[in-house]
N, C-alpha and C positions, 0 to 999 in steps of 0.2 A: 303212795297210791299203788295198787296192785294191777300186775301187768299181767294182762289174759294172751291169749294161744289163737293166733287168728288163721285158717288154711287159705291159702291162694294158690292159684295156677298162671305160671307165665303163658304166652304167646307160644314158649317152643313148645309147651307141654310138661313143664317140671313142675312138681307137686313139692310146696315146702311152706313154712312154718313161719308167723311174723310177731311177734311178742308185742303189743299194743297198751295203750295205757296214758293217760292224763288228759288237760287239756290245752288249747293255745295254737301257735302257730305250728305246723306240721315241722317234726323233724325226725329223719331219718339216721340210723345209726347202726355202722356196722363193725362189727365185733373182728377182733385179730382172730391172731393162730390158738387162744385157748377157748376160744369160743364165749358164748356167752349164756346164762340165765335171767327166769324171771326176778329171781332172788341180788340179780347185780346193784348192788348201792348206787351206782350211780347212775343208771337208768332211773332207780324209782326218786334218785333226785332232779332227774329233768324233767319228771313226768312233773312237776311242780311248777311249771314253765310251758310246756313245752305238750305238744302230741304226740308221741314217741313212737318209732313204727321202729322195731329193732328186728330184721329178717334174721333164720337163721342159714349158713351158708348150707351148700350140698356139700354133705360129708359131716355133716356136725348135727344133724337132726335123722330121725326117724325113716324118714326116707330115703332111698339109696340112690341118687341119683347124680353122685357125684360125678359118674362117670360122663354127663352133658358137658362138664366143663373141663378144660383140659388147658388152654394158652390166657396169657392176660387179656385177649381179646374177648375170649367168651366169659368171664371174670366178670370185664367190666362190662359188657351188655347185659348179662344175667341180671346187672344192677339195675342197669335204666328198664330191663323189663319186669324187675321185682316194682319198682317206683310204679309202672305204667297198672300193674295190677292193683296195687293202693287203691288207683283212683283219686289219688289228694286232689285237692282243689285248685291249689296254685306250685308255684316251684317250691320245694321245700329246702330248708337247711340240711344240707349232708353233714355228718360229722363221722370220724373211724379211726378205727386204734390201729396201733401198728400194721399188719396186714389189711384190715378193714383198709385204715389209710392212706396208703398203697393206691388200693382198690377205690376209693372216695375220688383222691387225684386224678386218676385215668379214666374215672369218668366226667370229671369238670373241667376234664382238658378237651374231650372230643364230646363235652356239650355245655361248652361256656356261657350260656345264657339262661338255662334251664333249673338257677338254681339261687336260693336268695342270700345263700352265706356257704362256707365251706370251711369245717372246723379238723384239723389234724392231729393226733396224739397219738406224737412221736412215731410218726408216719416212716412204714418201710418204704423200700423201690430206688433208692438210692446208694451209690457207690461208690469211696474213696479209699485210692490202696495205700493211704496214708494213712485209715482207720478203717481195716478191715472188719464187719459183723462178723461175731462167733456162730460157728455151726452149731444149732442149737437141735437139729436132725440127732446129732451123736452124740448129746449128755444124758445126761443121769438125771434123776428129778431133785437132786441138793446140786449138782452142778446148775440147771437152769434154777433152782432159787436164787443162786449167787448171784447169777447174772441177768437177773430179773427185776429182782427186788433191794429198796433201799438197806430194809431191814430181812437177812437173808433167813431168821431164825422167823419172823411170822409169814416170809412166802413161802417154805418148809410147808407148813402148817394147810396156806390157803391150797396149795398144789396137789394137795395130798387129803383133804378134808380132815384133816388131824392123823390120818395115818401114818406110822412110824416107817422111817424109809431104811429102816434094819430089818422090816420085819417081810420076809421074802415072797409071800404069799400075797402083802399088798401093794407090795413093788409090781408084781406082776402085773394085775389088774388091773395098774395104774398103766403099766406101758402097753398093755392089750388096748385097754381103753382111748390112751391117745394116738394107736398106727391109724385109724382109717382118718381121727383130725388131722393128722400133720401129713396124712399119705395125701391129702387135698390141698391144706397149704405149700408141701413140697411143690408142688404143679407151677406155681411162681416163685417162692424164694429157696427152691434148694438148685444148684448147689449154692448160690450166691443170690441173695434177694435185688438181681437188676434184671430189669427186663428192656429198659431203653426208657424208662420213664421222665428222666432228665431233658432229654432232645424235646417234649412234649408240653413242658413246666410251661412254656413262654403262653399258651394260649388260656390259664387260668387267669379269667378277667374279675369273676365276683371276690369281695370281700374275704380273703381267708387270716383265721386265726389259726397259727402252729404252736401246741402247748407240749413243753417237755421235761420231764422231771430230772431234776442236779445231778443225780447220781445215778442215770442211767448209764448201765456196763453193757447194753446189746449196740444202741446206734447212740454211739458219745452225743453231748449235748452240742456238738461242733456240727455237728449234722445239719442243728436247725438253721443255721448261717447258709447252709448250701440250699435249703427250702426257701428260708427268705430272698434270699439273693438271685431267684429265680422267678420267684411269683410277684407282678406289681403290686395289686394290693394289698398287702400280708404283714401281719403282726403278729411279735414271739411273746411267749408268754410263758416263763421257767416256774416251777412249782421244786421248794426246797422240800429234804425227808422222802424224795420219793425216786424211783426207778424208773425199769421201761415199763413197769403197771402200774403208773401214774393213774391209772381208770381206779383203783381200788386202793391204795395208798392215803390217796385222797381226792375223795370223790366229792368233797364238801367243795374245796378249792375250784376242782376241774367245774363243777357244776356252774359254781357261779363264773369262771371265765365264760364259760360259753353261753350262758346266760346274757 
């Protein structure tokens, strides 16, 4: 189903972007550090299920208003007042990718009722100096394939839209392109993706499913033992063949877990 361009304005006055599309129970979905499209396979598979309201952040859309948000705290409100501008009807399903996830977490921790499921994939915000995350601020666009993706020769490919990463003119473009994404992701996971989010895990009471793919090289699949082991109601769910873009690897998979 195809996903349209919806304009809202929060409460503080930020102007930004919400990608809409299917039909079914409302679910909210927010995208990591590469941001997100109408074009994502797996969005247009939940919209088969699901009402899909997928915001886009500040820093990653059209409008320049990243600068409202600056700590996790204005992060995770931006959330619950992108939600409030919806208008849904009832509490909806949150789901978020890495960063999104992060960002999903911290806000079902400081509004545990508000919400009718809570889906994780391979959720940042967590911290073990026994597996520390690579700084992914200071690679290269084949260095972050590598450590992205299961298969590192087709993340090449999706990071890049087919563009050769020899070829120096679309090298560039591509890192022009992504300083103002990541200069708004930096704002929580650089230099280290914690923000104190662990101390905070004990008050997610709805239903969460944490799903993460085997051959994840950004937050080892040991990760999700420290999420589970945290959250009472919480089930893992490993998806094989895929990495930390378990959203786009396999989006067939991911779809129906969350489903």
């Amino acid at each position: 189903m195809t996903l349209t361009t919806r304009q809202i304005t929060t409460r503080q006055g930020i102007d930004g972007e919400v990608l809409q599309g299917g039909s079914g129970p409302d679910l909210v979905w927010l995208h990591g550090a590469g941001g997100t499209t109408a074009d994502d396979p797996l969005l247009k598979r939940l919209t088969e299920r699901y009402t899909v309201h997928a915001p886009i952040w500040p820093g990653y859309g059209p409008h320049e208003t990243e600068h409202h948000i600056e700590t996790m705290l204005d992060f995770t409100l931006h959330g619950w007042d992108v939600i409030d501008a919806l208008e849904l009807s009832g509490a909806p399903v949150l789901a978020g990718h890495s960063m999104g996830g992060m960002i999903a977490a911290e806000m079902a921790a400081i509004a545990p009722h508000d919400l009718a499921r809570l889906v994780l994939l391979a959720p940042a915000g967590l911290w073990d100096d026994a597996m520390p995350v690579p700084d992914i601020f200071t690679m290269l666009p084949y260095q972050l394939a590598e450590v992205l993706f299961h298969d590192a020769a087709v993340g090449e490919k999706l990071l890049t839209a087919g563009r050769s990463f020899d070829d120096d003119a679309a090298l560039a473009a591509f890192m022009v392109d992504r300083a103002r994404q990541l200069g708004t992701a930096g704002k929580i996971l650089f230099p280290i993706p914690n923000r104190g989010l662990a101390r905070r895990l004990y008050r997610i009471g709805m239903p969460t499913t944490i799903i993460w793919g085997e051959s994840d090289r950004l937050y080892p699949l040991a990760y999700a033992d420290h999420w589970s082991g945290a959250i009472a109601d919480c089930t893992v769910e490993t998806v094989a063949e895929a990495g930390h873009m378990v959203v786009v690897e396999q989006p067939d998979f991911v779809a129906a877990r969350i489903g």
